[in-house]
N, C-alpha and C positions, 0 to 999 in steps of 0.2 A: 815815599810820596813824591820822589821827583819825578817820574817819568808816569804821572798821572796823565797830567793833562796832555802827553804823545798817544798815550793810550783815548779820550777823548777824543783826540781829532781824526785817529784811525778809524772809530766808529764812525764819525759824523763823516768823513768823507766814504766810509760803505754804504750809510745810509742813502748819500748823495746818490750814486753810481746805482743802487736800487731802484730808484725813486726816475732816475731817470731811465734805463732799462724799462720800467714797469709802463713809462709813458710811451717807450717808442712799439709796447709790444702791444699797448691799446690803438695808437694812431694807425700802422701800419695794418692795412686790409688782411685778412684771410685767405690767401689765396689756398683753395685747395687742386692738389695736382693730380687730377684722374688719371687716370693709368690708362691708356687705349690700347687692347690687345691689340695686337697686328693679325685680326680676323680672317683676314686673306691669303696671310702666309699659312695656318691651319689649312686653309681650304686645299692650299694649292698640293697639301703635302697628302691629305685626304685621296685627293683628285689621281695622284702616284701612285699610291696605293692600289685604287681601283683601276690604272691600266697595269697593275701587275698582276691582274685577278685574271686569270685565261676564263674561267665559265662567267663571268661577267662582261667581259669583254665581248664574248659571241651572242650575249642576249642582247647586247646595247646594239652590236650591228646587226641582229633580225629586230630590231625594232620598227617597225612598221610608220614611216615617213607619210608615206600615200593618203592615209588616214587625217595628216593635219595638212593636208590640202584642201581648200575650198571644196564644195560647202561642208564638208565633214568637220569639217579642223576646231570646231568645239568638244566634238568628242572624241578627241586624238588621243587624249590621255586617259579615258573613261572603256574604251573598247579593246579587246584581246586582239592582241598580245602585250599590246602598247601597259596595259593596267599592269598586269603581272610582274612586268619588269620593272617600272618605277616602284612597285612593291618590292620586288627584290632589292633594288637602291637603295629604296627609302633603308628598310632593315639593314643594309651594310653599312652606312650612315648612322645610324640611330646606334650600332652596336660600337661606335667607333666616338660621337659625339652622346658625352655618355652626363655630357652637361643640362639640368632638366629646366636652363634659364635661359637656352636657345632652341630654337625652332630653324628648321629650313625646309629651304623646298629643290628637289631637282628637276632639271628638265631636256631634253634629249631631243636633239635638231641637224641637219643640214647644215654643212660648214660654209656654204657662200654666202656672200653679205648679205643680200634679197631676205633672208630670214633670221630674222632673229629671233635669239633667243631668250624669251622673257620668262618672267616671273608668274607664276600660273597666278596665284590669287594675293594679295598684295598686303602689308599688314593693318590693320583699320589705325593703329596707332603709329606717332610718329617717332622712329626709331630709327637706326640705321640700320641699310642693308649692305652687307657683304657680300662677294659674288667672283668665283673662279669657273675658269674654263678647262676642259682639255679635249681635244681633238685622239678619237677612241678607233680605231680600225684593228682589224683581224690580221688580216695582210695587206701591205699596200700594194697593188698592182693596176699597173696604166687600163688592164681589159676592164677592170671591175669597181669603176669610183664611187659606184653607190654602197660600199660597202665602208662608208667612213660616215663616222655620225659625231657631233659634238657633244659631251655631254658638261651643261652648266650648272652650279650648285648655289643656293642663296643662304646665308645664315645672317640671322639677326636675332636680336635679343628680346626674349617676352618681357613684357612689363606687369 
């Protein structure tokens, strides 16, 4: 019976140390720590991929520019050959992002600054977009510059 009452104040001060723990884990907010994929480095590595594709590579540069010059340039992407090949993207894309909680769009431009390259149809809700480039040519040579097209990729997540 001597070493009761040691044994009593060991509890009581666990109790303590509980009691107080349990209060700082009510006071203290909840932070929760979202994880943000790094979306762009996917794209970028995507985007590698696709200039290692030689028969992809030679549709992107007959890609038909002309087409998304005024006043055509709504149906730049609607009209042959332009449809086909963003078809063909799209499915190299789709077989590669195989995630069915993202959506993207590409889109296939002229490398000077005067045009950009945007996002065809834009998401009704507000999410983020993600968005890589890569500058696509056959062969580069000084006679023949219209033979370099850019092609841009958007991926964001459905809600």
């Amino acid at each position: 019976m001597v070493g009761k009452k040691g044994f009593l104040r060991v509890v009581e001060a666990m109790i303590a140390v509980m009691i107080i723990l349990g209060a700082l884990l009510v006071i203290t907010p909840n932070k929760e720590n979202v994880k943000r994929d790094n979306l762009t480095a996917i794209l970028r590595s995507l985007l590698d991929e696709l200039a290692k594709n030689q028969e992809l590579r030679q549709k992107i540069v007959n890609y038909n520019l002309s087409l998304c010059e005024p006043p055509n340039q709504l149906n730049c992407r609607e009209r042959s050959p332009n449809k086909e090949i963003l078809l063909d993207l799209d499915v190299f894309f789709e077989e590669r992002i195989k995630n069915p909680s993202f959506n993207f769009s590409v889109s296939v431009c002229k490398t000077d600054r005067n045009s950009p390259c945007t996002l065809s149809s834009y998401p009704s809700f507000d999410t983020d977009v993600y968005s890589a480039e890569r500058i696509i040519t056959s062969t580069v040579t000084q006679e023949d510059p219209s033979s370099v097209r850019k092609v841009k990729i958007f991926l964001w997540r459905r809600l």
